[in-house]
TORVEXKE-228943 format. One record per atom (N, C-alpha, C): x, y, z. Coordinates in steps of 0.1 Angstrom, whole numbers, plus 5000, padded with zeros to 4 digits. Example, Ala and Ser with C-alpha at 12.3 -4.5 7.8 and 13.67 -1.06 7.14 Angstrom:
<rs>
513249435078/512349555078/513249675078/512849785071/513749895071/512950005079/
</rs>
This chain:
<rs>
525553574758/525453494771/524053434773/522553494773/521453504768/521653294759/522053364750/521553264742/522253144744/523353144750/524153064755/523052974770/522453044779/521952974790/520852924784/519752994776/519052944767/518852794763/520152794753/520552664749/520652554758/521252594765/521652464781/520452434785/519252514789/518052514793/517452414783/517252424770/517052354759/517252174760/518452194761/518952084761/518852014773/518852044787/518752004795/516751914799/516352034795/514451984793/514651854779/515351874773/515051784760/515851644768/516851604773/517651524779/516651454791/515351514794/514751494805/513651444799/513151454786/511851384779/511851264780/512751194775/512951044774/512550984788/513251074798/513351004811/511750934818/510851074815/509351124821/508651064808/508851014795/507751004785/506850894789/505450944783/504650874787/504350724786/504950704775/504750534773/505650504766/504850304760/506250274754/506350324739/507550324733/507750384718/507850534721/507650534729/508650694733/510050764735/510750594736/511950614739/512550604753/511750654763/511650674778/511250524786/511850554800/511350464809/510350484820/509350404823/508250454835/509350484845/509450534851/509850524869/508650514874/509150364886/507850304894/507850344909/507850414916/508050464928/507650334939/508550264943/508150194957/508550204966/509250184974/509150214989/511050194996/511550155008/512750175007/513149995003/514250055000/515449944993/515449795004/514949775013/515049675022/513449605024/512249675015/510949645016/510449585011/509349555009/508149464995/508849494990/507849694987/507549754976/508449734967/509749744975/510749754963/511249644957/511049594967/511649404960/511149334951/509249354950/508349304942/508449394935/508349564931/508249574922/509549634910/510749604920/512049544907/511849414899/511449334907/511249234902/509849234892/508849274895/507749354884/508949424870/509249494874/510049624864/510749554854/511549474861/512349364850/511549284839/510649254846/509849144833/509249174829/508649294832/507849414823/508449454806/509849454816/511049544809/511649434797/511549304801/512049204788/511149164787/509649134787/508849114780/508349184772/508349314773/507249394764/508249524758/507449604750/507849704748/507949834755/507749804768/507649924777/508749854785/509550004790/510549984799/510350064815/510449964822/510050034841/511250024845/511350104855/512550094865/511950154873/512550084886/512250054901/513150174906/512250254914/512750334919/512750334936/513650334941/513550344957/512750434962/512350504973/511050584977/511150544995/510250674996/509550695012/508450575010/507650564997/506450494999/505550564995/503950495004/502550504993/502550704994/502650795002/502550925001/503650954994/504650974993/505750954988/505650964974/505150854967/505150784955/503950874952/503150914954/501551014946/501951124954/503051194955/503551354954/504851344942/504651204942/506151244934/505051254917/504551154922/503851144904/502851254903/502251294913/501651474909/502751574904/504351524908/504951624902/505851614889/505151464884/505851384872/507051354874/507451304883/508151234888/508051074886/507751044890/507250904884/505750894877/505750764869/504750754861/503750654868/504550564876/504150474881/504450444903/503550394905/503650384918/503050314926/503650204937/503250114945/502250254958/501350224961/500350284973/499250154983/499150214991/497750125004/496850214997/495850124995/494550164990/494050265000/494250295012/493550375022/494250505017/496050535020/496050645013/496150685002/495650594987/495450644975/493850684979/492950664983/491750734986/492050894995/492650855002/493350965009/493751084998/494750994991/495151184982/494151194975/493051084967/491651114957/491351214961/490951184977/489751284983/490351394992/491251414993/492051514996/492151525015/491851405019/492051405033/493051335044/492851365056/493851305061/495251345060/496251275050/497451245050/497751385039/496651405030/497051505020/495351635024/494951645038/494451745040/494951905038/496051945041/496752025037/497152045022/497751935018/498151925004/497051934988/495851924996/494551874990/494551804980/493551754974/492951614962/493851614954/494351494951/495451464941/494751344930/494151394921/493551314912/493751274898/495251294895/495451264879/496451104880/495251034888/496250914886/494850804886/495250704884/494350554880/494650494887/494050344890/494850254891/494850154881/495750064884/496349954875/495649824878/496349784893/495749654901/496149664913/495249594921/495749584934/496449434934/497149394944/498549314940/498549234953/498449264962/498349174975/497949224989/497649205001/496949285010/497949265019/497849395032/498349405041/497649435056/498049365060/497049335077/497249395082/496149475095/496049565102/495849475112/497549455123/497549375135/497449495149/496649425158/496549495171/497349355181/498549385182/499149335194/499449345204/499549235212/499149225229/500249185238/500549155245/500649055251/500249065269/499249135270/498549185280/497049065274/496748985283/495848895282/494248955285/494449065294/492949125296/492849235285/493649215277/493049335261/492249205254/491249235255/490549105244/489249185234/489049315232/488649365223/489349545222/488849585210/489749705206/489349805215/487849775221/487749875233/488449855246/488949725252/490049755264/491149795260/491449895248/492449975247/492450135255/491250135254/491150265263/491650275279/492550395276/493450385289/494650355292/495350235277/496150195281/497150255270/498450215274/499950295266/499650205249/499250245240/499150215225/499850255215/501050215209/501450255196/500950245188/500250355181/499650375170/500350405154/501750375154/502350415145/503050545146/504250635133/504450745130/503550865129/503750965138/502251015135/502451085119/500951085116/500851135104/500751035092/501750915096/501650775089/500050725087/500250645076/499550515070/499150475085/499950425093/499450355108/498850435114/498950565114/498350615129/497150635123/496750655104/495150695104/494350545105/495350415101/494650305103/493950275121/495050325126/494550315141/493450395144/493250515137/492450585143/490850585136/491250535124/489850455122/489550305130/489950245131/489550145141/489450185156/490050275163/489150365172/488450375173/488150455164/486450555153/485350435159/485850345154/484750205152/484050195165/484950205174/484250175186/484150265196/484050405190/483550535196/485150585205/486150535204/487050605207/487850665200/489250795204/489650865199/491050875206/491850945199/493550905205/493550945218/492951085222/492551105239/492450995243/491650885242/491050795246/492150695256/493150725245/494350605250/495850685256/496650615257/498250685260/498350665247/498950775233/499250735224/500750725229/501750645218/502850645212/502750645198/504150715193/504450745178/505150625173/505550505172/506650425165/506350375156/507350325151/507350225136/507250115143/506649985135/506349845141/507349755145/508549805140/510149695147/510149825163/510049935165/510349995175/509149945187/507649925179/507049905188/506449745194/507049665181/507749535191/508449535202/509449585197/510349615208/510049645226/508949765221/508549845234/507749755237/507049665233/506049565238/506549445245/507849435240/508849325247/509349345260/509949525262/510149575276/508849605284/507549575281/506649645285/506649785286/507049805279/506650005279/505650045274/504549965264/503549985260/502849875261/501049885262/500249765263/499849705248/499849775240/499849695227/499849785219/500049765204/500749795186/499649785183/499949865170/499249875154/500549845148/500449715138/501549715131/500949695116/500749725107/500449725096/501549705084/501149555082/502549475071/501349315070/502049295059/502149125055/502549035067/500948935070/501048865082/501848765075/502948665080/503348685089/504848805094/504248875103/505448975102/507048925106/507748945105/508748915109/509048975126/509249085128/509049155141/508049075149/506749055144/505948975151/506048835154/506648795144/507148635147/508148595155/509448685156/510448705166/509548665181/508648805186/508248825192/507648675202/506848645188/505948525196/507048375195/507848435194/509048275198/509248315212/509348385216/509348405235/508348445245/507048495239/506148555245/504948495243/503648495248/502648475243/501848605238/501948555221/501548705212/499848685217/499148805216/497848785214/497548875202/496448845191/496148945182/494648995187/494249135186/492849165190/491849155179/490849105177/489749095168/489249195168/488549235159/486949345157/486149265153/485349255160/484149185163/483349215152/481949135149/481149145135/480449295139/479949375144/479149495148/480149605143/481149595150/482249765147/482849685137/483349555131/483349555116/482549625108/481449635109/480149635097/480649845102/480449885112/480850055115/482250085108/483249965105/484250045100/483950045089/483549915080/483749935063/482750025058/481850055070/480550185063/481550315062/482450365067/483050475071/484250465061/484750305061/486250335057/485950225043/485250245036/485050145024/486450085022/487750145021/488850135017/489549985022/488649905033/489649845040/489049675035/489249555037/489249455036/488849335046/487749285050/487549195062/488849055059/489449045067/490348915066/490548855078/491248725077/491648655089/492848595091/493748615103/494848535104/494448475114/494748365106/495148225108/495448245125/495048165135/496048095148/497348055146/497647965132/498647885130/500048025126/499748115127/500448255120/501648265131/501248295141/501848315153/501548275164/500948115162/500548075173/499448105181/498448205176/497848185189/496648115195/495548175203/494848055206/493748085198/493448175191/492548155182/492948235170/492048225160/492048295151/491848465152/491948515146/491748665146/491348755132/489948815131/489248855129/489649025126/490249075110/490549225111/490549235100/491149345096/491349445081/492549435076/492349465062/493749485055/493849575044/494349645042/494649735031/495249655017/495349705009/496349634994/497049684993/497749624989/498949744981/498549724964/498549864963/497949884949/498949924937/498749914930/500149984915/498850084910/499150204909/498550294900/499550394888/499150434881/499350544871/499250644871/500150784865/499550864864/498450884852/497750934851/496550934838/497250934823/498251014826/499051034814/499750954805/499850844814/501050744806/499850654793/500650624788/499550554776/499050434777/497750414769/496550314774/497750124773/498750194759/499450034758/500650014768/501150134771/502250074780/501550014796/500350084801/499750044809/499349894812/498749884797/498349754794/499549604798/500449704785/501449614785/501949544805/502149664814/502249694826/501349544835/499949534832/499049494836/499449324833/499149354818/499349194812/500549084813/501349184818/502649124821/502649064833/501749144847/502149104858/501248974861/500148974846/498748824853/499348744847/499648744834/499948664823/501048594829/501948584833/502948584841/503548534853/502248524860/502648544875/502548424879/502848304873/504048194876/505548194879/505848274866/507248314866/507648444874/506648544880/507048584891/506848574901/506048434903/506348384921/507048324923/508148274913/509848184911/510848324918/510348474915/511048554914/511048594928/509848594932/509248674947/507648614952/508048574969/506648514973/505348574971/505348714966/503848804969/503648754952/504248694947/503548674929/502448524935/502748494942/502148384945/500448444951/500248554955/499348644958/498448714946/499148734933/498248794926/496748694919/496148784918/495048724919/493648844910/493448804901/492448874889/491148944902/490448824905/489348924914/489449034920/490748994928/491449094940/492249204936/492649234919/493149324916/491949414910/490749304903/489149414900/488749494912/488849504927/488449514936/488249654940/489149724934/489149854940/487849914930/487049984947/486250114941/486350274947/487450284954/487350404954/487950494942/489050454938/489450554923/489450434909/489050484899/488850454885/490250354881/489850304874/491050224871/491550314852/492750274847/493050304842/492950294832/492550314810/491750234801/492650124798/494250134801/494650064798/494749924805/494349904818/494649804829/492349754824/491849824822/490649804820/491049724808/491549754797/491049684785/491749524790/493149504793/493149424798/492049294809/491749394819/490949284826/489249294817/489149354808/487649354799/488349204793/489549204785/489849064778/489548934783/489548934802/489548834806/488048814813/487448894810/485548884811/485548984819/486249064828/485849164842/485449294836/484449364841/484449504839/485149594850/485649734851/486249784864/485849904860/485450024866/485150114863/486450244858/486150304849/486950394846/486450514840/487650624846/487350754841/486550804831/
</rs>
């Protein structure tokens, strides 16, 4: 009986190699961890996976997911090989804070490229909010606690010497806290997504949206603190308003775990630049990628294989 469970055990680990192997000519496929079935993540990076997958010798498949924490607990537990993340909380698990304070430093992963950015909107439609400090005091959704949103909010807080005491918090997701901003139950959102949002555009077809700026001073206090984040601008013409607006944005990043190999990575990499004609036919964020903006990351190492790549096209990136 012994050697009978044995065997099963055997075979069962051996049936499971292929699935987890590290690269291509292994036989195996990456699993790419993105986010849920109705999102980007997952939309761009099936659409990634496929052309990966008939152009080269490495094979991806798109896996559904919670998202960027999500996706680097699963690949710390080799679970996936590959995985869509916000550059705030891939620094987050690097350095072991925040979101993975408990869980501590999760460091056997690279990155690949960063892929396109994601805006960190403060919405209004209270006209006397006209900087991030007349938030104090008033009802704020700052996101899920524990979320991506609530530490974005609480670093731009930080910026300007306040703290969640500071405010009424609320916990919602950014369709919930549209919502509450439509009934007036809250004085204004953190919604963190690709401007233009959809929730947010709804919104400003019947209301007058306002977006809040961070001004050039508590800019320059956040990126000293939060190197992770991005100065950007939306546009007036976004959602209408009367001016432009002045904020942050995270990326969304593809990393690796360390382990996968220098050519399937490669392959991974080369596919998505080389390419990315044919996948902005596929999906609007191909129309986003962009060589500088994928060199950009400096909080974690990039990968040798996503390096030799961008070394081909003149860039250095730092690596492990």
């Amino acid at each position: 009986m012994k050697k009978t469970f044995a065997l099963v055990a055997i075979l069962i680990v051996s049936l499971m190699v292929p699935v987890f192997a590290g690269g291509a000519g292994e036989g195996g496929s990456l699993r790419f961890g993105t986010g849920g079935d109705q999102g980007t993540y997952y939309g761009f990076g099936n659409v990634l996976a496929q052309r990966i997958s008939s152009e080269t010798d490495t094979s991806v498949v798109a896996v559904v997911s919670a998202g960027s924490q999500d996706n680097i607990e699963m690949m710390d537990m080799g679970q996936y090989q590959l995985g869509f993340v916000q550059t705030d909380v891939m620094s987050y698990a690097y350095n072991g804070t925040n979101l993975f304070a408990e869980m501590g430093a999760v460091s056997d992963f690279s990155t690949v490229a960063a892929l396109y950015l994601e805006q960190v909107q403060v919405v209004t439609l209270d006209p006397e909010i006209k900087t991030i400090g007349d938030l104090e005091g008033k009802t704020v959704s700052i996101g899920s606690s524990g979320s991506g949103v609530y530490y974005n909010a609480l670093d731009i807080l930080a910026a300007y010497g306040l703290t969640e005491d500071d405010i009424s918090p609320t916990y919602q997701s950014f369709g919930d806290s549209v919502d509450a901003l439509q009934d007036g139950k809250i004085d204004a959102a953190f919604v963190v997504a690709g401007a233009p949002t959809v929730a947010v555009s709804t919104l400003a077809t019947t209301h007058d949206v306002r977006l809040v700026s961070i001004d050039d001073e508590h800019m320059a206090n956040l990126l000293e603190a939060s190197p992770y984040y991005t100065p950007v601008t939306i546009a007036s013409s976004v959602y209408g308003t009367d001016e432009d607006c002045q904020t942050v944005a995270v990326g969304a990043v593809v990393i690796a775990r360390d382990d996968v190999s220098e050519d399937a990575v490669y392959d991974v990499v080369s596919t998505i630049f080389n390419d990315k004609a044919a996948i902005a036919q596929s999906h609007d964020k191909g129309n986003e990628l962009d060589l500088a903006f994928a060199t950009s990351i400096t909080t974690v190492p990039y990968h040798p294989g996503a390096a030799k790549y961008f070394a081909e096209q003149g860039i250095e990136v730092p690596v492990k």
